[in-house]
PyMOL Python script that loads the backbone (N, CA, C, O; Angstrom):
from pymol import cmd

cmd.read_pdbstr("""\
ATOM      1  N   UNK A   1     -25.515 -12.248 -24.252  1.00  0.00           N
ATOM      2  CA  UNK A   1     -24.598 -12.916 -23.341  1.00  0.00           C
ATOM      3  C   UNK A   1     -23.871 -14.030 -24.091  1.00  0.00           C
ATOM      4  O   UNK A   1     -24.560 -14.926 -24.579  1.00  0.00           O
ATOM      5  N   UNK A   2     -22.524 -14.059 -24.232  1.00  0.00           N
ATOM      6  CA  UNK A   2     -21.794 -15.165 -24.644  1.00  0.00           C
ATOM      7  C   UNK A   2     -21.916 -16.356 -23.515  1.00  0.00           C
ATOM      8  O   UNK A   2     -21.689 -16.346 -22.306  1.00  0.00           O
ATOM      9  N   UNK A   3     -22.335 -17.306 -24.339  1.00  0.00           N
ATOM     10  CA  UNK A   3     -22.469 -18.664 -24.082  1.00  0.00           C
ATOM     11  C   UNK A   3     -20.750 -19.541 -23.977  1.00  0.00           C
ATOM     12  O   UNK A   3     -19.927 -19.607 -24.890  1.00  0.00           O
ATOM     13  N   UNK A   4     -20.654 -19.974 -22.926  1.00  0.00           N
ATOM     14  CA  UNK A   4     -19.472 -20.657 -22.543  1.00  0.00           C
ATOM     15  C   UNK A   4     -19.105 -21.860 -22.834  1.00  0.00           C
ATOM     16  O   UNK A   4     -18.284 -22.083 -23.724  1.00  0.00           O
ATOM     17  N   UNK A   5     -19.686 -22.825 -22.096  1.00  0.00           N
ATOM     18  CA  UNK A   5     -19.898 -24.244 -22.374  1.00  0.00           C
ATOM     19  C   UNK A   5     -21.106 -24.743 -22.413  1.00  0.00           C
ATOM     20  O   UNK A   5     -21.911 -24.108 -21.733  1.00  0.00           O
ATOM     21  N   UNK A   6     -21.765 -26.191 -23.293  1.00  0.00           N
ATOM     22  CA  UNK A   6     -22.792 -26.665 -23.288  1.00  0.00           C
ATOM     23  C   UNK A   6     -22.750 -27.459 -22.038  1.00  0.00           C
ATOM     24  O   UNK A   6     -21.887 -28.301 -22.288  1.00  0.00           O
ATOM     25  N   UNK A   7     -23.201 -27.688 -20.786  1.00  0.00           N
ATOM     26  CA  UNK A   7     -22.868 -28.682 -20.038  1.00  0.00           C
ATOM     27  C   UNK A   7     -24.449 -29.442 -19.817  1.00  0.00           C
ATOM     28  O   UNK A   7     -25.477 -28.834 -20.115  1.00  0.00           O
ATOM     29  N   UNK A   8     -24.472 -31.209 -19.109  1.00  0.00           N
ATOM     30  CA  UNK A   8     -25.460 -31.567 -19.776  1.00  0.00           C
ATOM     31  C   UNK A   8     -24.816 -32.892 -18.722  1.00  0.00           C
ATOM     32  O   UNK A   8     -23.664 -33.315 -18.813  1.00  0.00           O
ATOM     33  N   UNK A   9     -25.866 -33.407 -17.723  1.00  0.00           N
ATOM     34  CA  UNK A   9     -25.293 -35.051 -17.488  1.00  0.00           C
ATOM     35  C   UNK A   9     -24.551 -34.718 -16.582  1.00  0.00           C
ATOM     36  O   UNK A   9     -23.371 -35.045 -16.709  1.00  0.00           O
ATOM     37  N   UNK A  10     -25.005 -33.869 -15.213  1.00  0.00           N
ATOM     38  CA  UNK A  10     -23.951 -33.685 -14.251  1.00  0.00           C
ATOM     39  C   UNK A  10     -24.287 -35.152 -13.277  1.00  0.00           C
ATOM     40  O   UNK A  10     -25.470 -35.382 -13.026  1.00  0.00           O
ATOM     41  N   UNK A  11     -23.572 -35.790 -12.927  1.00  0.00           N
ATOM     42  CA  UNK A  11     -23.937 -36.966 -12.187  1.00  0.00           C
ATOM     43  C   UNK A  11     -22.646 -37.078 -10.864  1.00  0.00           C
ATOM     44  O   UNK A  11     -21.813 -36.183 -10.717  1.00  0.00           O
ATOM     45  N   UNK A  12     -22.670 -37.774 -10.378  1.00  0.00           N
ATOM     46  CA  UNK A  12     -21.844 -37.998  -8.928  1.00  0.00           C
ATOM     47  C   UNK A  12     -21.758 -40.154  -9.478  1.00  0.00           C
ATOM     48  O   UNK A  12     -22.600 -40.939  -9.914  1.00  0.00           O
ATOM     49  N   UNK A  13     -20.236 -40.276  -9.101  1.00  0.00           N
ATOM     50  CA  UNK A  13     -20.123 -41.643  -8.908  1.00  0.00           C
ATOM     51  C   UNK A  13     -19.459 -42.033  -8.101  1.00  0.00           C
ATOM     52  O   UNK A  13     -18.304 -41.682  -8.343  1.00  0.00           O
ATOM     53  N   UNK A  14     -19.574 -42.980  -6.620  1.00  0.00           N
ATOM     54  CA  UNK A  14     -18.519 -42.425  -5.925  1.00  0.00           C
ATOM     55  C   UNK A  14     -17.888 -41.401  -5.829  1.00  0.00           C
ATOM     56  O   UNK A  14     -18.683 -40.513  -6.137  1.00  0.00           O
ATOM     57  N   UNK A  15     -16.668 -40.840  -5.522  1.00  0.00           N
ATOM     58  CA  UNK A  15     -15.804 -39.763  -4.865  1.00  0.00           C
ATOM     59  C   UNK A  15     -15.699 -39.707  -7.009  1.00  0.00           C
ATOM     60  O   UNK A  15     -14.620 -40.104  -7.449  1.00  0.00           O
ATOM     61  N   UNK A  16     -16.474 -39.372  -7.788  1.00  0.00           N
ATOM     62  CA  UNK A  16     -16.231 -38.652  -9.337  1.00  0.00           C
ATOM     63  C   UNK A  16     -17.700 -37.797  -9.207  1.00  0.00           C
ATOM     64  O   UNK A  16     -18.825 -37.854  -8.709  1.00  0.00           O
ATOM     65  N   UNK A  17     -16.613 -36.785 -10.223  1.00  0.00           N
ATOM     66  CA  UNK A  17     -17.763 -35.991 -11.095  1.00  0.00           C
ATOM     67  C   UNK A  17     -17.574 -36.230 -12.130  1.00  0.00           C
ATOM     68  O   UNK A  17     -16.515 -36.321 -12.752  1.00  0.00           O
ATOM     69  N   UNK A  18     -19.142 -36.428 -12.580  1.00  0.00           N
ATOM     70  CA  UNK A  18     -18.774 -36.843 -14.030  1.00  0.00           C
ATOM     71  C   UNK A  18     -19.889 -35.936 -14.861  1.00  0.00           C
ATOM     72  O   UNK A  18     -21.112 -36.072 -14.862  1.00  0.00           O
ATOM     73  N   UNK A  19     -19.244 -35.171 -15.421  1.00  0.00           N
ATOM     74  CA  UNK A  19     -20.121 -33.739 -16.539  1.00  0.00           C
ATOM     75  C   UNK A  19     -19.462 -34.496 -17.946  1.00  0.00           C
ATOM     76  O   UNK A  19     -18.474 -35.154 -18.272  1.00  0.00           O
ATOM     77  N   UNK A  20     -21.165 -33.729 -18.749  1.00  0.00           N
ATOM     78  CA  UNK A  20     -20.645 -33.702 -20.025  1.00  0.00           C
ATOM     79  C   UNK A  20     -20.511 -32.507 -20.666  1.00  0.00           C
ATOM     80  O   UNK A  20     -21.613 -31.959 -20.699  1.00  0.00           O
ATOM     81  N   UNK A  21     -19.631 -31.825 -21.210  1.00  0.00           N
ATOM     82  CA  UNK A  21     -19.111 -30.571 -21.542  1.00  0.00           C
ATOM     83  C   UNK A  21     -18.846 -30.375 -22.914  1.00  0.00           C
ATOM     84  O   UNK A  21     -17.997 -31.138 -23.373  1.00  0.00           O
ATOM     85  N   UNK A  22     -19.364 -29.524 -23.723  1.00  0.00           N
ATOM     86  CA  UNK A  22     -19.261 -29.698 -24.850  1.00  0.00           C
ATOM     87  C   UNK A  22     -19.573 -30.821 -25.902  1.00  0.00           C
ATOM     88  O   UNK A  22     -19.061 -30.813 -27.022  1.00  0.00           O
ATOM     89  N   UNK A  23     -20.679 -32.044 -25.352  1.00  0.00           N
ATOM     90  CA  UNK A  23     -20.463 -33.383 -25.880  1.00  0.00           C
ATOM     91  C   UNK A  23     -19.489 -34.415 -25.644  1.00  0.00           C
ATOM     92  O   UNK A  23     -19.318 -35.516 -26.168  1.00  0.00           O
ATOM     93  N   UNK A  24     -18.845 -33.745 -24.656  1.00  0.00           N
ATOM     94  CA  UNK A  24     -17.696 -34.824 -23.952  1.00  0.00           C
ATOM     95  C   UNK A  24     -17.967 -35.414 -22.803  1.00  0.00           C
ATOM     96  O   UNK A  24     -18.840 -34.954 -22.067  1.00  0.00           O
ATOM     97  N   UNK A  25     -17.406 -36.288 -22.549  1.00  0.00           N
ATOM     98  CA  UNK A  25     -18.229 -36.853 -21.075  1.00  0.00           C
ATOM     99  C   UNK A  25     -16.902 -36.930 -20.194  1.00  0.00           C
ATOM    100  O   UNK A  25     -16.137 -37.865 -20.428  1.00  0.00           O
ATOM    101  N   UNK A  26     -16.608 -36.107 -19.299  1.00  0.00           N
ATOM    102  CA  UNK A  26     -15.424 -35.589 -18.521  1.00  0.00           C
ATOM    103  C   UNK A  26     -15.931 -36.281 -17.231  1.00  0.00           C
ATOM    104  O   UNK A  26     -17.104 -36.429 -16.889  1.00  0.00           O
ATOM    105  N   UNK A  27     -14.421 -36.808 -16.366  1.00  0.00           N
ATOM    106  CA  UNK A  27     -14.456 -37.285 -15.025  1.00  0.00           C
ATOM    107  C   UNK A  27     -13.525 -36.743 -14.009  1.00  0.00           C
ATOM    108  O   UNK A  27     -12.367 -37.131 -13.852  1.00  0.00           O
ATOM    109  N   UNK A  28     -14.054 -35.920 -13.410  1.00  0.00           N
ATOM    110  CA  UNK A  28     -13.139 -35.546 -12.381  1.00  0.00           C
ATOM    111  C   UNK A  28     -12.935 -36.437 -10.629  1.00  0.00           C
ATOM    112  O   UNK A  28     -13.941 -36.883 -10.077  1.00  0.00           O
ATOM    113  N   UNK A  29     -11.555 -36.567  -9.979  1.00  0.00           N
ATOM    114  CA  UNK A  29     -11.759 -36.831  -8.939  1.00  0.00           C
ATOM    115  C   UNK A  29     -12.142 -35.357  -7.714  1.00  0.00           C
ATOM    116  O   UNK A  29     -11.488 -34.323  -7.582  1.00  0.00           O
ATOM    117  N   UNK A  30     -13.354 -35.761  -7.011  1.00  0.00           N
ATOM    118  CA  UNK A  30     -13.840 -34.624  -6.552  1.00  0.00           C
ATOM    119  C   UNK A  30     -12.390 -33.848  -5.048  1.00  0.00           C
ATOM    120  O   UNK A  30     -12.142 -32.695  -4.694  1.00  0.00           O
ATOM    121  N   UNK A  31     -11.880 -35.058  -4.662  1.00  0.00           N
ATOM    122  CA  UNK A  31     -10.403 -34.936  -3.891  1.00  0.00           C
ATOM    123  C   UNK A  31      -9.573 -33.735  -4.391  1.00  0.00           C
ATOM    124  O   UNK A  31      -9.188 -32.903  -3.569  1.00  0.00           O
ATOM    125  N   UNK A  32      -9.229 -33.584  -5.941  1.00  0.00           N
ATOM    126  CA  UNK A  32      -8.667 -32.656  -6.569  1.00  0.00           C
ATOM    127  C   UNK A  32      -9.829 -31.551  -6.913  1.00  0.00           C
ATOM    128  O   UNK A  32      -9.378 -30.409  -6.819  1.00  0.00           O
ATOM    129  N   UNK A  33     -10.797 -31.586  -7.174  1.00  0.00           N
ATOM    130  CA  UNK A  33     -11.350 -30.005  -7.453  1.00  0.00           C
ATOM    131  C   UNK A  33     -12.912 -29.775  -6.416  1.00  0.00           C
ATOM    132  O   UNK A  33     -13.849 -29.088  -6.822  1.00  0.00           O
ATOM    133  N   UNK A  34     -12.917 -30.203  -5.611  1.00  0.00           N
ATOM    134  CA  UNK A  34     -13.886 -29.489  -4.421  1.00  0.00           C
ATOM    135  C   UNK A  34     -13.905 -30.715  -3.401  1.00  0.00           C
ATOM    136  O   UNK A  34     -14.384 -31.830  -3.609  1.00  0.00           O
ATOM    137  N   UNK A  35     -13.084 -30.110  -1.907  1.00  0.00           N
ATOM    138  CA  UNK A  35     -13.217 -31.141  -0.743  1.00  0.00           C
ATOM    139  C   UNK A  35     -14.653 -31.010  -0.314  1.00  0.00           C
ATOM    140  O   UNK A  35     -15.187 -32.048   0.074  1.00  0.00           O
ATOM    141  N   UNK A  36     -15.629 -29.498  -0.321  1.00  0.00           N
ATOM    142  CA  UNK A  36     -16.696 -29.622  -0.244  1.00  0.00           C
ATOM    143  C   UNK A  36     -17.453 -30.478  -0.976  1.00  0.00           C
ATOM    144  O   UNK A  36     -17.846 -31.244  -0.096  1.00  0.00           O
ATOM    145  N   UNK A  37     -17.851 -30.807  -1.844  1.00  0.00           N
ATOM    146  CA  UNK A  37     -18.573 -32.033  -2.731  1.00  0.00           C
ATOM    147  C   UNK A  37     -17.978 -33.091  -2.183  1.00  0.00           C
ATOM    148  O   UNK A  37     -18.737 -33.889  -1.634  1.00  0.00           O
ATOM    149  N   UNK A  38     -16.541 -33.389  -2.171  1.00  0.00           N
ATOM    150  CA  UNK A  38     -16.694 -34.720  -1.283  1.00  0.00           C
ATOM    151  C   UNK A  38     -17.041 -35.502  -0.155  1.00  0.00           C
ATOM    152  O   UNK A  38     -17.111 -36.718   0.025  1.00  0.00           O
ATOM    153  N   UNK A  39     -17.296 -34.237   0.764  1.00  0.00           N
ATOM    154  CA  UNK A  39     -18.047 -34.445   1.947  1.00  0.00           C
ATOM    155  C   UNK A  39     -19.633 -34.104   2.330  1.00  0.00           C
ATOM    156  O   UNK A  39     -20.409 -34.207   3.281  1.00  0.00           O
ATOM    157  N   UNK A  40     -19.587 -33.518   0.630  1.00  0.00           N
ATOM    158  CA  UNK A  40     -21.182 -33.519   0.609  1.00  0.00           C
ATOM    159  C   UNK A  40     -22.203 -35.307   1.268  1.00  0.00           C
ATOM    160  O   UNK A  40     -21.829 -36.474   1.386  1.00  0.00           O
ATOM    161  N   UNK A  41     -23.489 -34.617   1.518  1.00  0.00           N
ATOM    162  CA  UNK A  41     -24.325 -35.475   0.969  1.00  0.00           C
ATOM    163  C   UNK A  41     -24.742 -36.208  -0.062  1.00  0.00           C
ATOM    164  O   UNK A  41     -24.167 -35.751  -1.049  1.00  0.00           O
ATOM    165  N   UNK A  42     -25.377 -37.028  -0.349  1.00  0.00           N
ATOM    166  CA  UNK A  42     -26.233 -36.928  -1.547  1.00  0.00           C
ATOM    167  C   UNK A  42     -27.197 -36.144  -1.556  1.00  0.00           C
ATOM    168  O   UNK A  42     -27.429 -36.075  -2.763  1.00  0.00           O
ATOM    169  N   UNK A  43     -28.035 -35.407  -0.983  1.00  0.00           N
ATOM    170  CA  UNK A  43     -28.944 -34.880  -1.038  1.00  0.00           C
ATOM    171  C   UNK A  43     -28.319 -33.643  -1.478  1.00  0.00           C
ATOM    172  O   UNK A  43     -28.782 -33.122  -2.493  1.00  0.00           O
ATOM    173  N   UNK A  44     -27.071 -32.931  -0.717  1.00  0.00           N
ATOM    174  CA  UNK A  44     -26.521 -31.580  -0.870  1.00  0.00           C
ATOM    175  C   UNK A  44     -25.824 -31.961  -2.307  1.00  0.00           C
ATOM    176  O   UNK A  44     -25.833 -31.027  -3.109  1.00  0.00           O
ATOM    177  N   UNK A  45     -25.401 -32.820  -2.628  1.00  0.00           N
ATOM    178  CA  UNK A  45     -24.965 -32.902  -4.314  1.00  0.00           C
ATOM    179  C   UNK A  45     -25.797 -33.268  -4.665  1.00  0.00           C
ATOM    180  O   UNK A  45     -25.364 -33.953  -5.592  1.00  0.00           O
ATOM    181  N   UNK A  46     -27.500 -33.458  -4.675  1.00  0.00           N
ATOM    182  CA  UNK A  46     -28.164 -33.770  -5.918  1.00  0.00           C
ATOM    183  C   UNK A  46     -28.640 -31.851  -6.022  1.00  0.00           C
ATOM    184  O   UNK A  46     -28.392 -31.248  -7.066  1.00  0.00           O
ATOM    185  N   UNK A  47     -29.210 -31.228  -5.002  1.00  0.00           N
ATOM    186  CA  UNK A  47     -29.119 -30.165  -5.472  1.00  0.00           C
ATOM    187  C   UNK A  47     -28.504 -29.457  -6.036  1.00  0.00           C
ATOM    188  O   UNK A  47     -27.660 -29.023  -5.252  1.00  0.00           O
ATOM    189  N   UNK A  48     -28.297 -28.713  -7.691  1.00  0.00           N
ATOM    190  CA  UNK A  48     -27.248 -27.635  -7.990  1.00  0.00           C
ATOM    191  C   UNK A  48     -27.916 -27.046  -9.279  1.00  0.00           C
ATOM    192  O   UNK A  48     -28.879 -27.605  -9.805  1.00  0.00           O
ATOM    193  N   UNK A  49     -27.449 -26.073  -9.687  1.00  0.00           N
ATOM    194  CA  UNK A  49     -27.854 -25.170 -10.744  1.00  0.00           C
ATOM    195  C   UNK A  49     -26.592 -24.865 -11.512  1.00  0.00           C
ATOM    196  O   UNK A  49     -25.481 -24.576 -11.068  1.00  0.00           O
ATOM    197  N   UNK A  50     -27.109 -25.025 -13.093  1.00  0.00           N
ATOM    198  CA  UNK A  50     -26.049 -25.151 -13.826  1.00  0.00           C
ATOM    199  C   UNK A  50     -26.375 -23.664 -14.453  1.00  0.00           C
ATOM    200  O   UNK A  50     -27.521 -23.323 -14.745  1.00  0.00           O
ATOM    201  N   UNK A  51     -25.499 -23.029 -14.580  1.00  0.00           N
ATOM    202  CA  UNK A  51     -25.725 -21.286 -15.030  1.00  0.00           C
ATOM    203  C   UNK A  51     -25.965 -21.715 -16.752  1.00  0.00           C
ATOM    204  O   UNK A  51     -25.477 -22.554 -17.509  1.00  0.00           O
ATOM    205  N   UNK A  52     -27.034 -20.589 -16.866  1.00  0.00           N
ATOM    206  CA  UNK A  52     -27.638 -20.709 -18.358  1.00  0.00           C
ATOM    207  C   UNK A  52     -26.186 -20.272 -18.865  1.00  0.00           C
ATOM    208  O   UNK A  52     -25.627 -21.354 -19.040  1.00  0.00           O
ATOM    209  N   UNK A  53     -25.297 -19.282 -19.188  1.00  0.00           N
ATOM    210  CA  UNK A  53     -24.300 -19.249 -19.852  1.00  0.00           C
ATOM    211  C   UNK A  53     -23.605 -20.262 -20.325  1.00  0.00           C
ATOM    212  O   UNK A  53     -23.111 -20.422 -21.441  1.00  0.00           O
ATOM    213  N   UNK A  54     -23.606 -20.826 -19.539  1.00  0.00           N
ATOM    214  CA  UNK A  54     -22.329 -22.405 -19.579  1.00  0.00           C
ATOM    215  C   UNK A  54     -21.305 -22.014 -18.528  1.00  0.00           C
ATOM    216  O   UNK A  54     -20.404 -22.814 -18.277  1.00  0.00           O
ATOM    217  N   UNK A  55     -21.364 -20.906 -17.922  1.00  0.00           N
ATOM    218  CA  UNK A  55     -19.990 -20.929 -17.032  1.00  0.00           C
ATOM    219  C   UNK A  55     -19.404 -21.767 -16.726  1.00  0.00           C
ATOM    220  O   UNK A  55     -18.243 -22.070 -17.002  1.00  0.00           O
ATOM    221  N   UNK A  56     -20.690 -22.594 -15.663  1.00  0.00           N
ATOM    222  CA  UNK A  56     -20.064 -23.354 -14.341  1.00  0.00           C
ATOM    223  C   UNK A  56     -21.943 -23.635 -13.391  1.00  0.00           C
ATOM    224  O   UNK A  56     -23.123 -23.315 -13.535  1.00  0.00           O
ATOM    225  N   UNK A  57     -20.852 -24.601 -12.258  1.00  0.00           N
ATOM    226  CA  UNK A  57     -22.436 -24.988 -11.653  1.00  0.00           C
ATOM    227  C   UNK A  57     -22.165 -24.372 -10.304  1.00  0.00           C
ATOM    228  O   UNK A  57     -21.060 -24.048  -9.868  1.00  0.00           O
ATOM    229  N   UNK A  58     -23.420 -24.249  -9.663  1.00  0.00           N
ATOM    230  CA  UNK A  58     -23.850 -23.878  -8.486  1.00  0.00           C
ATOM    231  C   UNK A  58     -24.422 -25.090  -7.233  1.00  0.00           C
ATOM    232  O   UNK A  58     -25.473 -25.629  -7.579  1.00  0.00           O
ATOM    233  N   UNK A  59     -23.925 -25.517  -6.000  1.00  0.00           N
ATOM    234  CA  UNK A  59     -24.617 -26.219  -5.180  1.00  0.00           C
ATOM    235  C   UNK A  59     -24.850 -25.458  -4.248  1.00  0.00           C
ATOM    236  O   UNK A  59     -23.952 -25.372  -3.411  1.00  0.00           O
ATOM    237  N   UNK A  60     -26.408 -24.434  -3.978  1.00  0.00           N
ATOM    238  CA  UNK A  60     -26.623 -23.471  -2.802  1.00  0.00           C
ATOM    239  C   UNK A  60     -26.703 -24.483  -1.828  1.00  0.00           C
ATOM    240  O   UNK A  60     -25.630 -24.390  -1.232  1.00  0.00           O
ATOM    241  N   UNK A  61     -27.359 -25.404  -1.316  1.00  0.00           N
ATOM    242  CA  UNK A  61     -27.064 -25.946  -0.382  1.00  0.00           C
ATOM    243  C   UNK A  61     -25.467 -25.914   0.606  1.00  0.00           C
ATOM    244  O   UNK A  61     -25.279 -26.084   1.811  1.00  0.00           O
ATOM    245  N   UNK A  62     -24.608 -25.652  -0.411  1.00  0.00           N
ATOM    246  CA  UNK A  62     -23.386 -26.257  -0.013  1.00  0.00           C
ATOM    247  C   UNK A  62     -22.197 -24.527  -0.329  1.00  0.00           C
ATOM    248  O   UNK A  62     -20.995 -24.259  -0.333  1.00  0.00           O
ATOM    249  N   UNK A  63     -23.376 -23.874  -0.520  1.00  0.00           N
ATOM    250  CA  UNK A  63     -23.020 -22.456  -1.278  1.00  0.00           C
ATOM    251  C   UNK A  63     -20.995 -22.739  -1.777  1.00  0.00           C
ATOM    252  O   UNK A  63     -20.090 -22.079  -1.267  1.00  0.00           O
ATOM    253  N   UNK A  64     -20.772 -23.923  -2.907  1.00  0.00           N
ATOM    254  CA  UNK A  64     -20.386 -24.381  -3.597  1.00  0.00           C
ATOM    255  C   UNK A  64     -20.214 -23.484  -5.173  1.00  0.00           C
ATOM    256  O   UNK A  64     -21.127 -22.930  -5.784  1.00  0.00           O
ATOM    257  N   UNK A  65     -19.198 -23.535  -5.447  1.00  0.00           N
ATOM    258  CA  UNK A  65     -19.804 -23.169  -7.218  1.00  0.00           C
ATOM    259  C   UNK A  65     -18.112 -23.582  -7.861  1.00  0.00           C
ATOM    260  O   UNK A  65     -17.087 -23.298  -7.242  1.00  0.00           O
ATOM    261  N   UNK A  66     -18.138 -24.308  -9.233  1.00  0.00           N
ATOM    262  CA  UNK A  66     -16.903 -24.310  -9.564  1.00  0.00           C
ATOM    263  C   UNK A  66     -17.603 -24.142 -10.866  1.00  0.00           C
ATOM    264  O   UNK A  66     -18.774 -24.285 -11.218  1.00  0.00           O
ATOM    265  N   UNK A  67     -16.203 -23.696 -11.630  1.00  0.00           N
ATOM    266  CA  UNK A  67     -16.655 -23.338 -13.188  1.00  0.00           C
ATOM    267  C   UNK A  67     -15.959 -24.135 -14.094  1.00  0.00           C
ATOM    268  O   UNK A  67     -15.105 -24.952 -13.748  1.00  0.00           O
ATOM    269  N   UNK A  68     -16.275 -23.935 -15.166  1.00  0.00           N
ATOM    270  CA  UNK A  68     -16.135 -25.301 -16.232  1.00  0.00           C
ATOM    271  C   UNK A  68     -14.412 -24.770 -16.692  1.00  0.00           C
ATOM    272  O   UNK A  68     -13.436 -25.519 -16.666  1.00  0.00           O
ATOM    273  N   UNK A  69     -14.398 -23.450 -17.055  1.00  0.00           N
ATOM    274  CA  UNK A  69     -12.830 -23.458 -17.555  1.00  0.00           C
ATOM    275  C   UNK A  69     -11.653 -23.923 -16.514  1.00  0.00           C
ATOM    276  O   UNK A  69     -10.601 -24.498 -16.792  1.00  0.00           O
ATOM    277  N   UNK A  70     -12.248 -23.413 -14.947  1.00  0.00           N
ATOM    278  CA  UNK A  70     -11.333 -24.188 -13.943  1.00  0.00           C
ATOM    279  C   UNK A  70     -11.563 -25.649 -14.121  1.00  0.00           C
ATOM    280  O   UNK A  70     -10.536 -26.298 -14.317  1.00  0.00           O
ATOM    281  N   UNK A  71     -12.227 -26.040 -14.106  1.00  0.00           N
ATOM    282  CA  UNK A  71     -12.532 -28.018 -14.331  1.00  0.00           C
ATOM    283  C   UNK A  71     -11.765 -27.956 -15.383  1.00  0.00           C
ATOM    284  O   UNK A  71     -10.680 -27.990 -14.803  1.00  0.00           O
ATOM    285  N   UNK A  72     -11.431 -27.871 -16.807  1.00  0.00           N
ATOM    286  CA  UNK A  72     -10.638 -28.222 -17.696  1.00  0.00           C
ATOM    287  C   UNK A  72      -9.455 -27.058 -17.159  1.00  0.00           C
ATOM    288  O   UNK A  72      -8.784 -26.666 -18.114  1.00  0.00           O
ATOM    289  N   UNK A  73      -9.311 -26.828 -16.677  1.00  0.00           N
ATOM    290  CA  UNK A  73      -7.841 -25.913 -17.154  1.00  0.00           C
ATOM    291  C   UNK A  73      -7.535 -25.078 -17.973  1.00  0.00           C
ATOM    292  O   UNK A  73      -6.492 -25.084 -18.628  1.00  0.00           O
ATOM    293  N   UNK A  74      -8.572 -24.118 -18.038  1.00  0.00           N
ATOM    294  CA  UNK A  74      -8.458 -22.965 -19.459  1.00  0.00           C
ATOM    295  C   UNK A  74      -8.115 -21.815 -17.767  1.00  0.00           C
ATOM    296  O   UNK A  74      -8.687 -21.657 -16.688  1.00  0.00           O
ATOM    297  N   UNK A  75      -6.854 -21.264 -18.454  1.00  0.00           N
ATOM    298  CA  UNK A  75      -6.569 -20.048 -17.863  1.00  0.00           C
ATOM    299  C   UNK A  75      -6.891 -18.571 -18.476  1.00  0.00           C
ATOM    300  O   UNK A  75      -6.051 -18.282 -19.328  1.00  0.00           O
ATOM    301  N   UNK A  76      -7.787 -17.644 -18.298  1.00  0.00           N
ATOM    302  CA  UNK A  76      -7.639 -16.381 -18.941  1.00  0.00           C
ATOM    303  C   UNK A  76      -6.281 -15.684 -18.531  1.00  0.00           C
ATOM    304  O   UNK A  76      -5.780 -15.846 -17.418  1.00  0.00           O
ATOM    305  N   UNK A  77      -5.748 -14.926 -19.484  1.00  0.00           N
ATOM    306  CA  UNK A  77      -5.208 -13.578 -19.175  1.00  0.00           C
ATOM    307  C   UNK A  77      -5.859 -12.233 -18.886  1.00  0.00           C
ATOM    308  O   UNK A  77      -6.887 -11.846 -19.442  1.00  0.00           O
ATOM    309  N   UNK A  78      -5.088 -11.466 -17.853  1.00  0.00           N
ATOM    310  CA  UNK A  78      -6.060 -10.262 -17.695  1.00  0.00           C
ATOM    311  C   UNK A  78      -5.955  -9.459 -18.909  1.00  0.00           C
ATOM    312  O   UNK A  78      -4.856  -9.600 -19.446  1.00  0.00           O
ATOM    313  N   UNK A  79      -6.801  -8.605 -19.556  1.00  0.00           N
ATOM    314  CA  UNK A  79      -7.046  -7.936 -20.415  1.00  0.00           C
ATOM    315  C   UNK A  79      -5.638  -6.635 -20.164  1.00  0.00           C
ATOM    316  O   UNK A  79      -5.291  -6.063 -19.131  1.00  0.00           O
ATOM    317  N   UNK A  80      -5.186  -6.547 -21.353  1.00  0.00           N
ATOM    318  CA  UNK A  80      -3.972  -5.427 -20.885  1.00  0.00           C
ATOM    319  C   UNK A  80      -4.417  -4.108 -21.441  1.00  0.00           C
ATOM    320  O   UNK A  80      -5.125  -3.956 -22.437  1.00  0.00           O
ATOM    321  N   UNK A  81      -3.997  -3.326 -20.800  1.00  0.00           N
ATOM    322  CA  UNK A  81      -4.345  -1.563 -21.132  1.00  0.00           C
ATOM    323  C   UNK A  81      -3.757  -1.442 -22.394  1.00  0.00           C
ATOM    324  O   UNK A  81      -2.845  -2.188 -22.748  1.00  0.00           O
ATOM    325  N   UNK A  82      -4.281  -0.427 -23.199  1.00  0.00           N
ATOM    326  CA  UNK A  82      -3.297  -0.439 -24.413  1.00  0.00           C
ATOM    327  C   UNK A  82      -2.817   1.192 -23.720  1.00  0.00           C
ATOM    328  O   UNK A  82      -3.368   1.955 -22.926  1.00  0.00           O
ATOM    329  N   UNK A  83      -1.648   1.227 -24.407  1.00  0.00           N
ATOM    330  CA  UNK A  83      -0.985   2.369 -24.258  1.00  0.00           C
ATOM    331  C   UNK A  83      -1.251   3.636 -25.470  1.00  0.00           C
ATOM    332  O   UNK A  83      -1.129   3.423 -26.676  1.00  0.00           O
ATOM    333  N   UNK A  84      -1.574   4.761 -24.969  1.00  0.00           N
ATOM    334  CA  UNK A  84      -2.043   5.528 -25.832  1.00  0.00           C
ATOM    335  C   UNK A  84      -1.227   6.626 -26.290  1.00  0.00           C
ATOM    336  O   UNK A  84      -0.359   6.989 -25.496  1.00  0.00           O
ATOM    337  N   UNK A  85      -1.297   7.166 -27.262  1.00  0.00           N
ATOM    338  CA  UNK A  85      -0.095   8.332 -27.467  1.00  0.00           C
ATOM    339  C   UNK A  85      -0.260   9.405 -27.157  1.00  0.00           C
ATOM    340  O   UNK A  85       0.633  10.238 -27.316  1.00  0.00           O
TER     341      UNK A  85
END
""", "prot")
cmd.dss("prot")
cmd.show_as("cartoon", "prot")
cmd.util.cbc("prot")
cmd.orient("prot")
């Protein structure tokens, strides 16, 4: 299985998320990337599971999940057919 991101240090500060990703210590406002987490609890945001890959995290409580390339802004392209002769 390809490994995605290292993530590490998921914490809540006020209305922030603050992950460390790759050795970086990233802050998101939770307003812009999940209205659910902002109306979480604390209890429903201390629960979550961070996927062994690195994808992205999980809050079942809140059946929540955002992933790390959406948090930074990495867009894939879909894989294109090759054309055959």
């Amino acid at each position: 299985m390809m490994k995605y991101h290292n993530i590490k240090n998921l914490k809540f500060e006020g209305d922030l998320l603050v992950i460390t990703i790759d050795e970086n210590e990233k802050t998101f406002y939770l307003n812009e990337v999940s209205p659910v987490l902002k109306g979480a609890s604390e209890k429903e945001r201390s629960i979550f599971e961070i996927s062994p890959s690195g994808y992205g995290n999980h809050w079942p409580l809140l059946d929540e999940d955002l992933s790390i390339d959406g948090l930074l802004g990495i867009v894939h392209s879909p894989l294109q057919k090759r054309k055959t002769a």
